[in-house]
N, C-alpha and C positions, 0 to 999 in steps of 0.2 A: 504494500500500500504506500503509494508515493503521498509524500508532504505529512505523512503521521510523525508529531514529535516523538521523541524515546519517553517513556513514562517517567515521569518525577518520581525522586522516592516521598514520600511522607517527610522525612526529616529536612527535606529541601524545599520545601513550600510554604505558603508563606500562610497567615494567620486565615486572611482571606481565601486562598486557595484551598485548604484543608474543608474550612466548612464546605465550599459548592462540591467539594470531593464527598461527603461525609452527607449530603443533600442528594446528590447522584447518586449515589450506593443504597441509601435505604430509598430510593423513589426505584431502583432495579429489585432490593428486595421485597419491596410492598406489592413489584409486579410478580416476581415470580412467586409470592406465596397467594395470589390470586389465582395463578394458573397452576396451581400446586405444584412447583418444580422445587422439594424439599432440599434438596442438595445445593440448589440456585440458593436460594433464600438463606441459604448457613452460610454459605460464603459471602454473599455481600453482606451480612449483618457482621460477620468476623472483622470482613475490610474496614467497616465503617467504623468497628470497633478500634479499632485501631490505631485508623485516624483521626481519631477521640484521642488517643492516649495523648499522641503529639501536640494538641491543647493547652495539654496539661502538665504542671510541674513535679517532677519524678524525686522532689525536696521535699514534698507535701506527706511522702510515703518514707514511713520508719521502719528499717528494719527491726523485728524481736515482737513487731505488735501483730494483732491480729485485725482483718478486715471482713466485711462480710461480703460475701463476690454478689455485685449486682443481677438481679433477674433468679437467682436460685437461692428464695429466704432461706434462711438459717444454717447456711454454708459459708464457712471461714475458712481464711487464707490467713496462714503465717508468712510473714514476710521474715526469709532468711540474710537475700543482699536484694540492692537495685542493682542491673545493668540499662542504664539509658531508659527509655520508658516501660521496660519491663520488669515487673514483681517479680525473685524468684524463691521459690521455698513451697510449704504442701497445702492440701488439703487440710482442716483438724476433723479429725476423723476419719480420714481417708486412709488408702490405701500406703501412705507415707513418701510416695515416689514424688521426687521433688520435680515442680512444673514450674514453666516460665509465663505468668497471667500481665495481655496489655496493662496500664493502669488504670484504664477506663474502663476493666471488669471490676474494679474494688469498688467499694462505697465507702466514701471519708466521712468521718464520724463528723 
C-alpha cells in the first residue's frame, strides 16, 4: 500500500494522538462486538488499553502495594517492579506466575 505511514509506537505520540488512537480502537471494538467477532473485540479493547497506559504516569504506581485490576471486581494485583508503563508482579490469589498488566488495567485508589 503506497503512501501508508509506518505505525507510530504508543510511546511516540503525542497526548493528542493517543486519544483519536484510543477513540479508533474502541469505535472498531464496539463494531466488532456488534457483529460478534469475539477475538476482534479482545484485541482492540487490549490496544486501547494500552494506549490508556501511555496517559498515564507509571510514578503514580508503587511497587509492594496492591491494586485492584479494572473490569474484574475483586481481583488484585501486586505490584513487584515498574518497567515503563507496565505493572509487573501477580495475581493475589492467583496462580503466582508473575504477569506484566498495562497501567491502565489497575484502579488507583
Amino acid at each position: 500500500m503506497q503512501g501508508m505511514e509506518p505505525e507510530k509506537r504508543y510511546s511516540e505520540m503525542t497526548e493528542y494522538e493517543l486519544k483519536q488512537e484510543i477513540a479508533r480502537l474502541k469505535e472498531k471494538a464496539r463494531k466488532a462486538e456488534q457483529l460478534g467477532i469475539v477475538n476482534e473485540f479482545a484485541v482492540m479493547e487490549r490496544k486501547a488499553l494500552m494506549a490508556e497506559a501511555y496517559l498515564m504516569n507509571p510514578d503514580d504506581f508503587i511497587p509492594g502495594k496492591m491494586y485492584e485490576i479494572k473490569g474484574d471486581p475483586g481481583s488484585y494485583f501486586k505490584i513487584d517492579y515498574m518497567n515503563g508503563v507496565f505493572a509487573w508482579g501477580y495475581r493475589v490469589g492467583g496462580d503466582g506466575k508473575e504477569e506484566g498488566l498495562p497501567i491502565s488495567a489497575l484502579k488507583q485508589s
